[in-house]
C-alpha positions in Angstrom: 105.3 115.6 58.4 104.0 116.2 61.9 106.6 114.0 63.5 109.4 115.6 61.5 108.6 119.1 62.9 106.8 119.1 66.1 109.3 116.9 68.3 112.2 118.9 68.2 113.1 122.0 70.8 114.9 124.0 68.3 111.9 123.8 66.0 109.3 124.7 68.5 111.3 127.4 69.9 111.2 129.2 67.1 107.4 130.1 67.6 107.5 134.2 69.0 104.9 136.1 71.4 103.6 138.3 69.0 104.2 141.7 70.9 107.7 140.6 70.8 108.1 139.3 67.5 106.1 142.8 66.1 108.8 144.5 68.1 112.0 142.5 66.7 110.5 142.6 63.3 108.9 145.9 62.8 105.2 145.1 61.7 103.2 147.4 60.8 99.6 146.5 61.6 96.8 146.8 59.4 93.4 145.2 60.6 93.7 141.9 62.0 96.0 140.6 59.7 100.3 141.4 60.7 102.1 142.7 57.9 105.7 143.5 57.2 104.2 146.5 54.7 101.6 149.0 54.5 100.3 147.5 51.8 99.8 144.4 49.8 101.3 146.4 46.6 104.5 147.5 48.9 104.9 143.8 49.3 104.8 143.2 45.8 107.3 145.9 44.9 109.6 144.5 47.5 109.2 140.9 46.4 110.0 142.2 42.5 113.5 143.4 44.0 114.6 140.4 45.7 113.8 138.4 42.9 116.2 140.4 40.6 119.4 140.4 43.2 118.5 136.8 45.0 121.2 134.8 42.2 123.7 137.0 43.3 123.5 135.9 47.0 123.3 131.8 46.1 126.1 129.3 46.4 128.6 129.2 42.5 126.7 126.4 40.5 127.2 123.0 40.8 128.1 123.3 44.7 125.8 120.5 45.9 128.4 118.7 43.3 131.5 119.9 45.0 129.9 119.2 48.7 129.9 115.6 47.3 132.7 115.0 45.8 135.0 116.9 48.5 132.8 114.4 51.3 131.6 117.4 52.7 127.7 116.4 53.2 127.8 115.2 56.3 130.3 117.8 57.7 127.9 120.2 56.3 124.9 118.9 58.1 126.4 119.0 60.9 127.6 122.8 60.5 124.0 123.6 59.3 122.1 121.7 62.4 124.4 123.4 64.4 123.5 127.0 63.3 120.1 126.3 64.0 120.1 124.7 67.4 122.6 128.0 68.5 120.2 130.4 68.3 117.6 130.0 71.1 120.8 129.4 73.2 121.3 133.2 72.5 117.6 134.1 72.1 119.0 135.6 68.2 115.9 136.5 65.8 115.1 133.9 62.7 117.1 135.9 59.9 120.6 135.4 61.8 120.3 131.4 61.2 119.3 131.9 57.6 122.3 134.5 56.9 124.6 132.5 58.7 123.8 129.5 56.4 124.2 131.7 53.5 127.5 132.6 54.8 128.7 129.1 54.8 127.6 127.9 51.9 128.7 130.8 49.7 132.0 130.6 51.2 132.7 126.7 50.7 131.5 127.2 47.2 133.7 130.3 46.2 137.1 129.2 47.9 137.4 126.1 45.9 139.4 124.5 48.8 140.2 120.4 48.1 141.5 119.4 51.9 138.7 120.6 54.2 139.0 119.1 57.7 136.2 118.9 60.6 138.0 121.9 62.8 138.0 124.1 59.7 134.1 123.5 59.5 133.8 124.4 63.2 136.0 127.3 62.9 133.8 129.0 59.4 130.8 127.7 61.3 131.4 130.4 64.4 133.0 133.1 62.3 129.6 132.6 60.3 127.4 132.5 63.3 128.9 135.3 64.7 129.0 137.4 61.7 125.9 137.0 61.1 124.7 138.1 64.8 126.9 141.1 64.2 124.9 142.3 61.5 121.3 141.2 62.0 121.2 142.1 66.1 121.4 144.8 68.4 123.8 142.2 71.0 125.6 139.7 70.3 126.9 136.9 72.0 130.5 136.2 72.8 133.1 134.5 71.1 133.9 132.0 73.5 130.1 131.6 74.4 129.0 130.6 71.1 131.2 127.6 70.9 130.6 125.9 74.5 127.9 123.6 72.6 127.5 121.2 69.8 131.4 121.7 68.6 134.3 119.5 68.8 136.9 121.9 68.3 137.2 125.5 70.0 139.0 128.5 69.4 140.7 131.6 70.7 138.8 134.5 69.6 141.8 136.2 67.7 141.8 132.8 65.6 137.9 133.5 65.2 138.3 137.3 64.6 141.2 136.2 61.7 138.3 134.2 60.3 135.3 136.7 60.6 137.3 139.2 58.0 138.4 136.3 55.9 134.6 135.7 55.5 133.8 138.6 55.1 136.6 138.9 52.3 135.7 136.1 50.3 131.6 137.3 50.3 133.0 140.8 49.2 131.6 142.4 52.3 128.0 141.3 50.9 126.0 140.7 54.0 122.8 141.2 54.0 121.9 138.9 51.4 118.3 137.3 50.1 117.3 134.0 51.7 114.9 131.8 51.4 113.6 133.5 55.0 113.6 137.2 53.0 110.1 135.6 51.2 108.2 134.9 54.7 108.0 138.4 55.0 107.1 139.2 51.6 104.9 136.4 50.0 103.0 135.6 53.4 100.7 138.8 53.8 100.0 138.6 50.1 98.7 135.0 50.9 96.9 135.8 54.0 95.0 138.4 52.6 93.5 136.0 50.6 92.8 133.8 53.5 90.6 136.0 56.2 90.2 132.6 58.2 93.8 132.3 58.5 96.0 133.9 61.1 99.6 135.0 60.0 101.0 134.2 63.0 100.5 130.3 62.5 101.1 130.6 58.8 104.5 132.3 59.5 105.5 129.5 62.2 104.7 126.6 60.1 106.6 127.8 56.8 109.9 128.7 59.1 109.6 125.1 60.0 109.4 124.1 56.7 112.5 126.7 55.9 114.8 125.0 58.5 114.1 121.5 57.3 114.7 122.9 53.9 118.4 124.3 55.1 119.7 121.0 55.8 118.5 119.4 52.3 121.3 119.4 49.8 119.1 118.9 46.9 117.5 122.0 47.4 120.5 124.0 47.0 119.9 124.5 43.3 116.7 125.9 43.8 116.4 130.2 44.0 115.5 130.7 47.5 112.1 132.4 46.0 111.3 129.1 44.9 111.9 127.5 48.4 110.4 129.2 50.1 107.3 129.4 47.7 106.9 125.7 48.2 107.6 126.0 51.6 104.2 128.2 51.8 102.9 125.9 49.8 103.5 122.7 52.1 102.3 125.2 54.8 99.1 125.8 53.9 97.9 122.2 53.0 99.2 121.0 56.8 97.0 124.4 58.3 94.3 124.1 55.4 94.2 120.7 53.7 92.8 121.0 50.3 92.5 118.4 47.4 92.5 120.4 44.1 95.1 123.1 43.2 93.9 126.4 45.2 96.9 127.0 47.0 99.2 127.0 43.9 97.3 128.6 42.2 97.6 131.8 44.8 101.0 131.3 44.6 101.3 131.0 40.9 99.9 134.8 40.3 103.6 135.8 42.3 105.8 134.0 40.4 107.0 133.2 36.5 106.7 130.2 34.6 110.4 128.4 35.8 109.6 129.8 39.0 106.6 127.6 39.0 108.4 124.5 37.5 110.7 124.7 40.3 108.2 125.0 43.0 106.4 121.5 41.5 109.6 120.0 41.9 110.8 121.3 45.8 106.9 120.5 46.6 107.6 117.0 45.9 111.1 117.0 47.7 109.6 118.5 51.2 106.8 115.7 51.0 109.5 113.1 50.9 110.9 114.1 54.3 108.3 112.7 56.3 109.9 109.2 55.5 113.2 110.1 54.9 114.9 108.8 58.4 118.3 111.0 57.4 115.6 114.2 58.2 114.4 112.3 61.8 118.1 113.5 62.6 116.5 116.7 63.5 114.9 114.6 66.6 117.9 113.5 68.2 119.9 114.5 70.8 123.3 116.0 70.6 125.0 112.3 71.9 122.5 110.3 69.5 123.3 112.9 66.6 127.0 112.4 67.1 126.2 108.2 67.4 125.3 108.8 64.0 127.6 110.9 62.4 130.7 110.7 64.2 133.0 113.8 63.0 136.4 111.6 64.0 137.2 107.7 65.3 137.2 109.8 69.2 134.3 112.1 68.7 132.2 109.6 70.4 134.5 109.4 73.3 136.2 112.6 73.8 133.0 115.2 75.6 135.2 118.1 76.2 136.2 119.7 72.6 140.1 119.8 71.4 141.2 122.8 71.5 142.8 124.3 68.1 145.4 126.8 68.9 146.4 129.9 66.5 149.6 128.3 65.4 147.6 125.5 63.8 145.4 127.0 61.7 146.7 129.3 58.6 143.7 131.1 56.4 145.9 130.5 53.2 145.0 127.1 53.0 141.5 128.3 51.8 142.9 129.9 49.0 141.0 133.2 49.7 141.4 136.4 47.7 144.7 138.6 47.6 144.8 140.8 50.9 142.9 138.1 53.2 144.3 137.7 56.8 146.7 135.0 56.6 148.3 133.8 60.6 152.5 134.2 60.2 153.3 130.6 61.9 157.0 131.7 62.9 155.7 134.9 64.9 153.0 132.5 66.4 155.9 130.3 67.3 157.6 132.9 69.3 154.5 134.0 71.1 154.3 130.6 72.3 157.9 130.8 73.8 157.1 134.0 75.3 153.9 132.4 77.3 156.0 129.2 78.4 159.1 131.8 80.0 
């Protein structure tokens, strides 16, 4: 598990000076221990209401299916590993990379599209990023910033701004959803103040580890985000504590129900898997050796410079998004295109 996590930039990147990160985040300090609450029973009464809306922020069932069968997996990957490795580009804060994943995946699974292409990936995959730094931080980067890395199409920003509201359209304007990342701040001082010999801060870095690995797994897709990330924290604590009986679930048993526990046994077993699993030691590789792999077209491997896809090429309808969604008019695109070669 060591090699999987500790080799990659984006993954030790992630890792926050604490005056910062209790600036970002908001803690409120209580002894030597960070907390996102006051209290441990403020935590628990925030952790009861994410668990009763968290369904209604998850993917439509049987999308790991659909991914599948529409030979979206790898396209998917590569959208997902992307998200992550944007955000110390732009110095974004943890919960940007975890809504703009969200984004994505609850967008593929509602529009019930059967003729994705690769540009249309790259184009959700910006209007997700970007969203997503819209609502989560106080600046965010620009459009044609975000895509100078790591994509092999670009956009104007008017193609990108069509797709931002058709996002935002298809997820009903439902933003700021539960993730798997909403739990780190909830089930983590409940943990730690079990644990005096423990600091937070190194508990908190491993387990978002754990939760980026666990973004790019499509077999945990089925899985609530609460049960994640409860075996994320789970995984955590026998890397920073290693312990042979059943101590560590059992402190996490006491914050969860019985399916919720079922469901943990089985994700445990899946995130001890990806230690030998060489599709995760993709997470080590460069951008070039990445695209060795999983080359997005026959050219990918040749062309370096990204194609270009204009306005007149892309039309929104295609997804078949809700009544009222932006669609681009192609004729009056047409003319505009006249107009710039006079």
């Amino acid at each position: 598990m060591e090699d999987l996590l500790c080799h990659e930039a984006w993954l030790s990147s992630l890792e926050t000076p604490p005056e910062h990160f209790h600036e970002r985040r908001g803690w409120i300090l209580d002894g030597d221990v960070g907390s996102f609450y006051l209290t441990k029973e403020e935590s628990k009464q925030a952790l009861t209401m994410c668990l009763e809306k968290e369904f209604s922020f998850m993917p439509e069932p049987g999308y790991e299916e659909y991914l599948r069968s529409h030979g979206l997996v790898v396209a998917r990957f590569r959208a997902v590993l992307w998200l992550v490795k944007s955000r110390p580009r732009f110095n974004l804060s943890i919960e940007t990379v975890f809504n703009a994943v969200n984004y994505l995946d609850r967008f593929i699974s509602t529009t019930h599209f059967h003729g994705w292409k690769y540009w249309m990936i790259d184009l959700l995959s910006v209007a997700c990023f970007s969203v997503a730094s819209k609502f989560n931080e106080t600046s965010t980067p620009p459009l044609h910033e975000i895509q100078m890395v790591g994509l092999d199409h670009s956009f104007r920003s008017s193609t990108i701004q069509r797709m931002e509201l058709a996002l935002m359209r298809a997820l009903k304007w439902r933003l700021g959803c539960t993730t798997t990342y909403s739990y780190v701040e909830l089930m983590t001082p409940i943990i730690i103040s079990k644990k005096p010999n423990l600091i937070h801060k190194d508990l908190i870095n491993q387990v978002t580890k754990m939760l980026l690995c666990a973004l790019l797994d499509l077999k945990l897709l089925e899985f609530p985000p609460s049960v994640i990330a409860a075996s994320a924290i789970w995984n955590s604590l026998q890397e920073l504590i290693p312990s042979s009986d059943d101590a560590h679930f059992a402190e996490l048993s006491s914050l969860l129900n019985q399916q919720q526990k079922d469901g943990v046994i089985k994700c445990h077993e899946i995130m001890q898997a990806w230690s030998g699993d060489p599709f995760f030691n993709l997470l080590n590789a460069s951008d070039d050796e990445y695209r060795c792999y999983h080359p997005s077209s026959p050219v990918t491997v040749l062309l370096k410079d990204p194609i270009h896809v204009d306005d007149c090429q892309v039309d929104l309808s295609l997804f078949n998004l809700p009544a009222g969604s932006i669609v681009i008019d192609i004729e009056s695109c047409g003319e505009k295109g006249k107009r710039e070669e006079e």
